[in-house]
NUVEX-979323 format. One record per atom (N, C-alpha, C): residue number from 1; residue in one letter; chain; atom name; x, y, z. Coordinates in nm, 2 decimals, padded with zeros to 4 digits. Layout:
<pts>
NUM_A_A_CA_X_Y_Z
...
</pts>
This chain:
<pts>
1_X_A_N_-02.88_00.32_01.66
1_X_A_CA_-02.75_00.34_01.73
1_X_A_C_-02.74_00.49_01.76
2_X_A_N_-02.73_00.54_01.89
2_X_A_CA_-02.69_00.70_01.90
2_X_A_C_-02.57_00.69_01.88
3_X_A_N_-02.56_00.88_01.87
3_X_A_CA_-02.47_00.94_01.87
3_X_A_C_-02.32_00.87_01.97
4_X_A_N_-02.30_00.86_02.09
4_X_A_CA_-02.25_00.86_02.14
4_X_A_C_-02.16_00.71_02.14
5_X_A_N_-02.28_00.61_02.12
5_X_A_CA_-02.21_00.43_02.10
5_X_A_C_-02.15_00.46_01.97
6_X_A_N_-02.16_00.50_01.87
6_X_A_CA_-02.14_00.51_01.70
6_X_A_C_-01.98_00.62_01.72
7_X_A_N_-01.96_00.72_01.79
7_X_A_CA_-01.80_00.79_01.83
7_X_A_C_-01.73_00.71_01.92
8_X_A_N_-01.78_00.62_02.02
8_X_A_CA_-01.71_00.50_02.07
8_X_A_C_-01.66_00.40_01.98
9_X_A_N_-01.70_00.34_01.89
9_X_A_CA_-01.68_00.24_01.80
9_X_A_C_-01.62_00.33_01.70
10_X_A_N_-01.58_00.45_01.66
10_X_A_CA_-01.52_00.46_01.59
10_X_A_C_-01.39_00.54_01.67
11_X_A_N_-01.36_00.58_01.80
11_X_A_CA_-01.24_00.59_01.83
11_X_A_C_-01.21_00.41_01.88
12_X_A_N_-01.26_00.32_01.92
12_X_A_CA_-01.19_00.20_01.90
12_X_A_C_-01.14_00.15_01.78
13_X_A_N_-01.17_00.18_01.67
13_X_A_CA_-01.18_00.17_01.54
13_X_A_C_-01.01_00.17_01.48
14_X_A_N_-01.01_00.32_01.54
14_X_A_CA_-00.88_00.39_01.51
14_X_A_C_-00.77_00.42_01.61
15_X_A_N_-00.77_00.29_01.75
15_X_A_CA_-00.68_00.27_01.88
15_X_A_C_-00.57_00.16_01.77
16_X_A_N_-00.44_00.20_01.79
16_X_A_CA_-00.36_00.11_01.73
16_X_A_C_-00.33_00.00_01.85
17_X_A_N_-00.37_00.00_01.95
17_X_A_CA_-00.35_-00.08_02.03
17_X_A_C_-00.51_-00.20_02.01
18_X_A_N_-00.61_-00.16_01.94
18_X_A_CA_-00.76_-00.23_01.93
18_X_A_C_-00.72_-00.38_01.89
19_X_A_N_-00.80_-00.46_01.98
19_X_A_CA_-00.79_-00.63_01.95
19_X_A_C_-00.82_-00.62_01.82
20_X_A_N_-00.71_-00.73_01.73
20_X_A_CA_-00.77_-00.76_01.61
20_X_A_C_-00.89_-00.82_01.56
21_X_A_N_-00.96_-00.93_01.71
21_X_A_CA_-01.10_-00.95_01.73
21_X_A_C_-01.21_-00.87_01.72
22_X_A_N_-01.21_-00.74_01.80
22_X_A_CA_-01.29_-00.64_01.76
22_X_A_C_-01.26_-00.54_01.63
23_X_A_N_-01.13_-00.56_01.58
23_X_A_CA_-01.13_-00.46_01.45
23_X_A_C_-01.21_-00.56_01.35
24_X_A_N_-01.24_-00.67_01.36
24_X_A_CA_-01.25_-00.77_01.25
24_X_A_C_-01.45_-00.73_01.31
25_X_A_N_-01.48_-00.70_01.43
25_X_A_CA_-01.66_-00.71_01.45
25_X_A_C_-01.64_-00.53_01.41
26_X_A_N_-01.59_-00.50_01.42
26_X_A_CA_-01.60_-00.33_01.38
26_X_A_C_-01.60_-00.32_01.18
27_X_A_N_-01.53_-00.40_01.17
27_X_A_CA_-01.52_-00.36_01.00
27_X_A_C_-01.69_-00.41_00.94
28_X_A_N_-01.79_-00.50_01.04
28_X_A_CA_-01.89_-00.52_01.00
28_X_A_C_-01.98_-00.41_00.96
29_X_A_N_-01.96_-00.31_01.04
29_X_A_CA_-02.04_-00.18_01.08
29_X_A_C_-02.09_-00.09_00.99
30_X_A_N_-02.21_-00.08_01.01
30_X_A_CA_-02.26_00.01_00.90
30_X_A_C_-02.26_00.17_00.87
31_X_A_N_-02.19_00.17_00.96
31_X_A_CA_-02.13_00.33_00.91
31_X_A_C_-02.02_00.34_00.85
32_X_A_N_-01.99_00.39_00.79
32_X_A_CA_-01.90_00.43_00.68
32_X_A_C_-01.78_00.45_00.70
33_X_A_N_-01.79_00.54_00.82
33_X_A_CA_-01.66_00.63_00.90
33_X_A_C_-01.59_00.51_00.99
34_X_A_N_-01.69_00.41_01.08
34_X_A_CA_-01.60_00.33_01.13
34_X_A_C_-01.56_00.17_01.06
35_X_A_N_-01.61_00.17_00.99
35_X_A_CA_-01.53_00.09_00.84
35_X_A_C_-01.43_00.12_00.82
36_X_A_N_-01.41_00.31_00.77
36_X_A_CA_-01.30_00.39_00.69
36_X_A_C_-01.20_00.38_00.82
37_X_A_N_-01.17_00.37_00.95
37_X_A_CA_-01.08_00.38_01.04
37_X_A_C_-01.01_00.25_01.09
38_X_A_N_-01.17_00.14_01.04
38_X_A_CA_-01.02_00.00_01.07
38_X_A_C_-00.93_00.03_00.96
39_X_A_N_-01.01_00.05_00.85
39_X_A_CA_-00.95_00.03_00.74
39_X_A_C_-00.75_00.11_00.78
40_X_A_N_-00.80_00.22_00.83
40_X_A_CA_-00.67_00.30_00.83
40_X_A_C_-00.55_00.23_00.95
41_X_A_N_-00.61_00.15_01.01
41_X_A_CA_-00.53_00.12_01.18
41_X_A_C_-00.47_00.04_01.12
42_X_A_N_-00.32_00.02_01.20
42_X_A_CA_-00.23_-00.11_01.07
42_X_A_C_-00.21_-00.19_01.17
43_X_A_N_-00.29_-00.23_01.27
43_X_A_CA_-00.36_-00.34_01.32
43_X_A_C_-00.44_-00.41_01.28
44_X_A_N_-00.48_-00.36_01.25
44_X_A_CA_-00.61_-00.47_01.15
44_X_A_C_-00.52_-00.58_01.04
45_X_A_N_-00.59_-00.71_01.07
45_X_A_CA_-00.58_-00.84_01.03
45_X_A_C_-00.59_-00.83_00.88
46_X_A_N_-00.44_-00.90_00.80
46_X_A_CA_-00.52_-00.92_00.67
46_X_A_C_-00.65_-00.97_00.65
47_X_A_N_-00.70_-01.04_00.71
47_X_A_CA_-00.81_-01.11_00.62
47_X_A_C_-00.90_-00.96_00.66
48_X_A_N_-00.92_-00.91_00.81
48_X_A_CA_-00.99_-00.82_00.72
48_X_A_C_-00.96_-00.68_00.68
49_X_A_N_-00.84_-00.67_00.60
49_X_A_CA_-00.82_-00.58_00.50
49_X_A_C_-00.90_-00.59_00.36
50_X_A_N_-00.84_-00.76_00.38
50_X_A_CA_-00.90_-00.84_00.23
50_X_A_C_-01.02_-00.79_00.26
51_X_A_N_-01.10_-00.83_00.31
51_X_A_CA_-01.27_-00.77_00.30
51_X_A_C_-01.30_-00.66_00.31
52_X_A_N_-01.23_-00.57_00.35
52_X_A_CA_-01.26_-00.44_00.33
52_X_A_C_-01.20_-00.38_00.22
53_X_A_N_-01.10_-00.45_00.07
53_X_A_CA_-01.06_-00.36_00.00
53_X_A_C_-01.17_-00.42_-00.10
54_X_A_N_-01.25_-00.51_-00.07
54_X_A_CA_-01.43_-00.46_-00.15
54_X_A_C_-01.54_-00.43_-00.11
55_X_A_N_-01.51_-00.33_-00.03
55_X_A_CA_-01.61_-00.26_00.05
55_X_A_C_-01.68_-00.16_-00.03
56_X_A_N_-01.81_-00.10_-00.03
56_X_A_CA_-01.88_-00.06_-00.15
56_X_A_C_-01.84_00.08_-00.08
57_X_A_N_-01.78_00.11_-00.01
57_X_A_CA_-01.76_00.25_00.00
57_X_A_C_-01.60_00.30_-00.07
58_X_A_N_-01.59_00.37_-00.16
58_X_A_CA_-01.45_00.36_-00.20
58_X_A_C_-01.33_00.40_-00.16
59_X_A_N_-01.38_00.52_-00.05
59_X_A_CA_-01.27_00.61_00.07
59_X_A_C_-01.23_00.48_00.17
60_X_A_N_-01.30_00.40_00.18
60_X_A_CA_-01.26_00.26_00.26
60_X_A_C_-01.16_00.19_00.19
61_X_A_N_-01.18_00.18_00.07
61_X_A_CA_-01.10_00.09_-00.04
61_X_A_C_-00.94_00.19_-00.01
62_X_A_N_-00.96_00.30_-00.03
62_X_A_CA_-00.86_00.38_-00.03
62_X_A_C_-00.76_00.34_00.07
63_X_A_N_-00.82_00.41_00.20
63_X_A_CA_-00.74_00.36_00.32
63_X_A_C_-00.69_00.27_00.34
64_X_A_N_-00.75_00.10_00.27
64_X_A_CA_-00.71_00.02_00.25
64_X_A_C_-00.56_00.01_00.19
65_X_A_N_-00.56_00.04_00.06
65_X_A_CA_-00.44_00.08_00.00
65_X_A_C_-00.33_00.16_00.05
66_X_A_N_-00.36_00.25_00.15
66_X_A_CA_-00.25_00.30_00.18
66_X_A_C_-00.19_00.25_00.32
67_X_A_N_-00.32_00.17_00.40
67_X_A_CA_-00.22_00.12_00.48
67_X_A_C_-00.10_00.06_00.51
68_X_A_N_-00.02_00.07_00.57
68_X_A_CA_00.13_00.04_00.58
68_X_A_C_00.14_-00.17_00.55
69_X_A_N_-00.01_-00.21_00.66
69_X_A_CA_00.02_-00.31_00.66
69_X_A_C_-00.05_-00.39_00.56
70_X_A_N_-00.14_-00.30_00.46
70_X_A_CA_-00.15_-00.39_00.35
70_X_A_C_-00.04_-00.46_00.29
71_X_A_N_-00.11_-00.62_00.31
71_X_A_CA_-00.02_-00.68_00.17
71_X_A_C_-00.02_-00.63_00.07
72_X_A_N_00.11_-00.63_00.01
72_X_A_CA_00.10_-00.62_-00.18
72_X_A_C_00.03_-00.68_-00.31
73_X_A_N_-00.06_-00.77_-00.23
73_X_A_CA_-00.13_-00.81_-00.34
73_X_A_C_-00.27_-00.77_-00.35
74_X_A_N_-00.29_-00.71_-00.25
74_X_A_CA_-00.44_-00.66_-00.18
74_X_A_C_-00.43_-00.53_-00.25
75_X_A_N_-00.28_-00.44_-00.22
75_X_A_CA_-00.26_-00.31_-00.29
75_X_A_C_-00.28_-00.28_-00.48
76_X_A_N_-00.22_-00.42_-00.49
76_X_A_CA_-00.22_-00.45_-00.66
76_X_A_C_-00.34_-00.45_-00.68
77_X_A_N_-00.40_-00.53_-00.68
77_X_A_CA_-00.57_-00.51_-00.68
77_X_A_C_-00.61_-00.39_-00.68
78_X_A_N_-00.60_-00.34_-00.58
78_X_A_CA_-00.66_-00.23_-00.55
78_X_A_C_-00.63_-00.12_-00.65
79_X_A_N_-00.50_-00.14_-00.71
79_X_A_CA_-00.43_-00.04_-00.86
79_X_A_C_-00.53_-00.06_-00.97
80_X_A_N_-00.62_-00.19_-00.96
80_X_A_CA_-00.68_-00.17_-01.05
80_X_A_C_-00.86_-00.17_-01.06
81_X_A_N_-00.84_-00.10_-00.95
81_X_A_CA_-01.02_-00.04_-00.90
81_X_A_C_-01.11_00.02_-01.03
82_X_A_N_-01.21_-00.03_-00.99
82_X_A_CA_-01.30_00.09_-01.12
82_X_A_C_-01.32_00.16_-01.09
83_X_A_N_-01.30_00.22_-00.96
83_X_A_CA_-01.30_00.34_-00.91
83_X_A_C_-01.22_00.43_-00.92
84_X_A_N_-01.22_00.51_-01.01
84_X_A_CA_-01.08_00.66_-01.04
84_X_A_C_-01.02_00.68_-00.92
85_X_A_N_-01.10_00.67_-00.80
85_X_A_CA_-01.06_00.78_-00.67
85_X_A_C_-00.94_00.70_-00.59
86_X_A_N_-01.00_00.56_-00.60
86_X_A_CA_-00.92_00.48_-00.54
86_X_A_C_-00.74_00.45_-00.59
87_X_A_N_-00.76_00.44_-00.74
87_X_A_CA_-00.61_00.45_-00.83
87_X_A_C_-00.61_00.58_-00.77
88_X_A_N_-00.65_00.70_-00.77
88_X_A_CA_-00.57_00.81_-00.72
88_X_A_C_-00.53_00.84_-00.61
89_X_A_N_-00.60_00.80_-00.57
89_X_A_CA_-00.53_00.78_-00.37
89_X_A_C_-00.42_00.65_-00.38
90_X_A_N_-00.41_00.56_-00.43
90_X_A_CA_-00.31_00.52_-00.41
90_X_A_C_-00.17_00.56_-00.52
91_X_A_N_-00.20_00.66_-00.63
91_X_A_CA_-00.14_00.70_-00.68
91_X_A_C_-00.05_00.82_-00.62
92_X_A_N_-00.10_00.90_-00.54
92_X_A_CA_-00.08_01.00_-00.43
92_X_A_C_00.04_00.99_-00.33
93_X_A_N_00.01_00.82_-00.34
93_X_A_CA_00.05_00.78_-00.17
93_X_A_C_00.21_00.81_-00.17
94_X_A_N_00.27_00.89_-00.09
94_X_A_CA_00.40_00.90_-00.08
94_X_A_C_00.44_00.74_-00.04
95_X_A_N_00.39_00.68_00.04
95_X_A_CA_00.47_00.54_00.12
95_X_A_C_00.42_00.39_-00.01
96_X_A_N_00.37_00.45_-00.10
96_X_A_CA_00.34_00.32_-00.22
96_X_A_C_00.47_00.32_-00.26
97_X_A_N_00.46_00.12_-00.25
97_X_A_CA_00.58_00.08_-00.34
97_X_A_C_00.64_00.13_-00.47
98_X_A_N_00.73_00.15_-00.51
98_X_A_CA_00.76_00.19_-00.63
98_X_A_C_00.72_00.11_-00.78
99_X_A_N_00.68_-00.05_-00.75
99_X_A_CA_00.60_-00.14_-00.85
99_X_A_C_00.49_-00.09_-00.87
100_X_A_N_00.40_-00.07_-00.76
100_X_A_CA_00.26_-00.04_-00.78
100_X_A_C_00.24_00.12_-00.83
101_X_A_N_00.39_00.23_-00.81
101_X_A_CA_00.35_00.34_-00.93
101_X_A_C_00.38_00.34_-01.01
102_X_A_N_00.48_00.24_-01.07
102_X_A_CA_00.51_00.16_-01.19
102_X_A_C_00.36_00.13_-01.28
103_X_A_N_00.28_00.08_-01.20
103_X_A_CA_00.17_00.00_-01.29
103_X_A_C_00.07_00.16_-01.29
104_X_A_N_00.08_00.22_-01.19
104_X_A_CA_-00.05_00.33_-01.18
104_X_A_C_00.00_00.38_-01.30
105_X_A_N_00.10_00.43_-01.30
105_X_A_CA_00.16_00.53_-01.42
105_X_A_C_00.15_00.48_-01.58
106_X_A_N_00.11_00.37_-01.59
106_X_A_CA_00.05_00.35_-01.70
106_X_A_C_-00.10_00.30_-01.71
107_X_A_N_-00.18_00.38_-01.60
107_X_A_CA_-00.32_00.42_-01.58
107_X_A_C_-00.40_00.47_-01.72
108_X_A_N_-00.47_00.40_-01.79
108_X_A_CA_-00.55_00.45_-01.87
108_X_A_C_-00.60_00.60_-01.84
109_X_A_N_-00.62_00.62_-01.72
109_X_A_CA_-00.67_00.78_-01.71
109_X_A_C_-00.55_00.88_-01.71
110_X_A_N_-00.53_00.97_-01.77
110_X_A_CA_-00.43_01.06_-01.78
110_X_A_C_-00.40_01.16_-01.61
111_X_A_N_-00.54_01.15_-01.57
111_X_A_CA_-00.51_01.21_-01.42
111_X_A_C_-00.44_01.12_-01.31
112_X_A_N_-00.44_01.04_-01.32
112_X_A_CA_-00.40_00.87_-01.23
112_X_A_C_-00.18_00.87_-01.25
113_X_A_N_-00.24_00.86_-01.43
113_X_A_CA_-00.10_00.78_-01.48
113_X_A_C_00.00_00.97_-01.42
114_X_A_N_-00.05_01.09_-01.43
114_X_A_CA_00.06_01.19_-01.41
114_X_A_C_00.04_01.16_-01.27
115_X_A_N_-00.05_01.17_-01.17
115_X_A_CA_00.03_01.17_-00.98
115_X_A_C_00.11_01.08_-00.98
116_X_A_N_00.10_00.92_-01.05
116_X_A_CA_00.18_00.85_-01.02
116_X_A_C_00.31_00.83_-01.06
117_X_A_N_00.35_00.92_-01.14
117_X_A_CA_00.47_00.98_-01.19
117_X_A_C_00.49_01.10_-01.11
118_X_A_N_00.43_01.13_-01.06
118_X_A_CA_00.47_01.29_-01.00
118_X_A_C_00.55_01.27_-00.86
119_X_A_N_00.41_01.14_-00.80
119_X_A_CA_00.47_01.06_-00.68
119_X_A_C_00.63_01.01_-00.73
120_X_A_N_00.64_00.89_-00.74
120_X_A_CA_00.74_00.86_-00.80
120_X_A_C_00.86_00.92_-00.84
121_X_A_N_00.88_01.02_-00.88
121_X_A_CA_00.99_01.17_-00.89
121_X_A_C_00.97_01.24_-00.76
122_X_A_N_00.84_01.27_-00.69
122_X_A_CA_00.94_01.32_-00.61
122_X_A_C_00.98_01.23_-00.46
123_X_A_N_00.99_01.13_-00.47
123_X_A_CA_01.03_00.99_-00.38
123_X_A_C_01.17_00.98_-00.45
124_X_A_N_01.19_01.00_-00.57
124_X_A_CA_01.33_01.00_-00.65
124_X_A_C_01.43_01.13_-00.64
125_X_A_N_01.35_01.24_-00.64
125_X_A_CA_01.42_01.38_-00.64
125_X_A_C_01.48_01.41_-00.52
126_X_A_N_01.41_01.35_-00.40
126_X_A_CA_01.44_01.38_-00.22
126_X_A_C_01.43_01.53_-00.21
127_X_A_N_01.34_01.57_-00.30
127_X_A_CA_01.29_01.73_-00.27
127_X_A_C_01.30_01.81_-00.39
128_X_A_N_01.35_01.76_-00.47
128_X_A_CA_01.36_01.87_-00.62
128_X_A_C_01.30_01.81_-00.75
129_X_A_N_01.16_01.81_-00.72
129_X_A_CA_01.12_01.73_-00.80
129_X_A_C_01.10_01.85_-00.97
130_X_A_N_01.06_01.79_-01.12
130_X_A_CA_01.02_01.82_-01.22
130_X_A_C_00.98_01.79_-01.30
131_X_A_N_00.83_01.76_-01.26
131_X_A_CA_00.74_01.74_-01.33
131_X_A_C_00.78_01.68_-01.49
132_X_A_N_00.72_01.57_-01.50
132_X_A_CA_00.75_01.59_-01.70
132_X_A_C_00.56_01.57_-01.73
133_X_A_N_00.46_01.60_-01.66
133_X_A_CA_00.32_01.58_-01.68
133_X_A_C_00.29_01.70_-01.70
134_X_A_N_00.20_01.76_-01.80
134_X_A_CA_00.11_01.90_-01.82
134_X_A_C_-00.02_01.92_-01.81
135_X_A_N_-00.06_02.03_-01.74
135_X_A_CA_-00.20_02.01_-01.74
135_X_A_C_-00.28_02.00_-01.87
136_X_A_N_-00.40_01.95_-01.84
136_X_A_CA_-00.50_01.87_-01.94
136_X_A_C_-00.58_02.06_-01.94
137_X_A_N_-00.60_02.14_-01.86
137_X_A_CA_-00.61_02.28_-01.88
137_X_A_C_-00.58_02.40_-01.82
138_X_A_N_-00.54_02.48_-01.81
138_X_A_CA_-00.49_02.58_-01.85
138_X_A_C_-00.60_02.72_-01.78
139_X_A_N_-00.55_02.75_-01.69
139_X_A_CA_-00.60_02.94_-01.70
139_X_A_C_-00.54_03.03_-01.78
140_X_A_N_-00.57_03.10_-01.85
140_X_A_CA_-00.52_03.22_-01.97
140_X_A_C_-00.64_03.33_-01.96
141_X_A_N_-00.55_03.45_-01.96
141_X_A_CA_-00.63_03.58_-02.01
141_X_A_C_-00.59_03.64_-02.14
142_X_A_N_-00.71_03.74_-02.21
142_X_A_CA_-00.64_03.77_-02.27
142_X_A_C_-00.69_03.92_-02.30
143_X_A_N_-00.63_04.01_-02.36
143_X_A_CA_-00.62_04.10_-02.34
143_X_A_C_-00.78_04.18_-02.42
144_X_A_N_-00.84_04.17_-02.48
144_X_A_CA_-00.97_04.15_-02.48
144_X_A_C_-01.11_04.12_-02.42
145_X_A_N_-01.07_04.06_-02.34
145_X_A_CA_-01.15_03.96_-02.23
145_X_A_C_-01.13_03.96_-02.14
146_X_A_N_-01.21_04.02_-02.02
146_X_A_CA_-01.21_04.05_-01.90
146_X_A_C_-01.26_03.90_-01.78
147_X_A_N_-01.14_03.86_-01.71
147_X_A_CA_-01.15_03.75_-01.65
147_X_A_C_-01.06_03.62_-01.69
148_X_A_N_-01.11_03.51_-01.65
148_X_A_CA_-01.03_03.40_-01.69
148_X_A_C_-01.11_03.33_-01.77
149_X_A_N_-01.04_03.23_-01.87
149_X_A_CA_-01.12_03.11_-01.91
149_X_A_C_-01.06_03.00_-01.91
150_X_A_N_-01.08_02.84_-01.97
150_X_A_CA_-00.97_02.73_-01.96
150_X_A_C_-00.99_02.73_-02.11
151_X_A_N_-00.88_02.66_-02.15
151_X_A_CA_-00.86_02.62_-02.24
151_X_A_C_-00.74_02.48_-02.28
</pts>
C-alpha cells in the first residue's frame, strides 16, 4: 500500500462524519495509525470499539478509553489493562468518569493510582487543585556536589 492510499484511509479514519460501515473495514487495517484514529472518532460502532480495546497496539487501547462514546464497560476493562500506559492514559483523562478514577486510584502502580487522584481533584477543585501525591524522586543539590542528582 503507498504512501498516498494509507493518508487517505487514515483521514477517513478520523472524518466524524465516516460511515460506521467503513470505520468497522478501517479498524481491520494494518497500520497502526489508522486503527489509532477509528479508535479516536466517536463514530465508531460499539462492537468495533469492543474489538479494538484488544488491539495489540496499546495507544489504540488508549484512545479507546478515552473516547467519549466508549461504553463503560469497555472503559472498565480497559482500567484493568496489563498495560501501565493504558491505566495511565485513562488515568489522565480529564472527561473519565469519576467510578473509573475511583478504581484507577487504587492502581497497584503508585504512578497510575497518583494521576488518578490528581485527575479527580482537579475535576473537583474547578481550578485549584492540591496535590496530596509526592514524587517517588526528587532533584536536590548539594552544596559539595556540583550538579543534580535523584534521590
Amino acid at each position: 500500500m503507498n504512501y498516498a492510499a494509507v493518508f487517505k484511509r487514515y483521514i477517513q479514519a478520523g472524518n466524524p462524519n465516516c460511515s460506521p460501515l467503513l470505520l468497522k473495514a478501517l479498524s481491520l487495517s494494518q497500520v497502526d495509525r489508522i486503527r489509532l484514529r477509528v479508535a479516536e472518532n466517536p463514530n465508531t460502532p460499539e462492537e468495533v470499539l469492543d474489538f479494538l480495546s484488544r488491539d495489540k497496539n496499546a495507544e489504540v487501547r488508549i484512545a479507546v478509553g478515552v473516547n467519549p462514546a466508549t461504553p463503560s464497560h469497555i472503559s472498565n476493562r480497559l482500567a484493568s489493562d496489563e498495560d501501565l500506559n493504558v491505566r495511565f492514559g485513562l488515568a489522565e483523562d480529564m472527561a473519565c468518569p469519576s467510578e473509573l478514577l475511583d478504581k484507577l486510584s487504587h492502581d497497584a502502580n503508585p504512578y497510575i493510582s497518583c494521576r488518578a487522584k490528581q485527575t479527580k481533584e482537579l475535576l473537583l477543585a474547578e481550578g485549584k487543585p492540591s496535590f496530596d501525591c509526592h514524587p517517588f524522586f526528587r532533584w536536590v543539590t548539594e552544596p559539595d556536589q556540583s550538579g543534580l542528582r535523584y534521590a
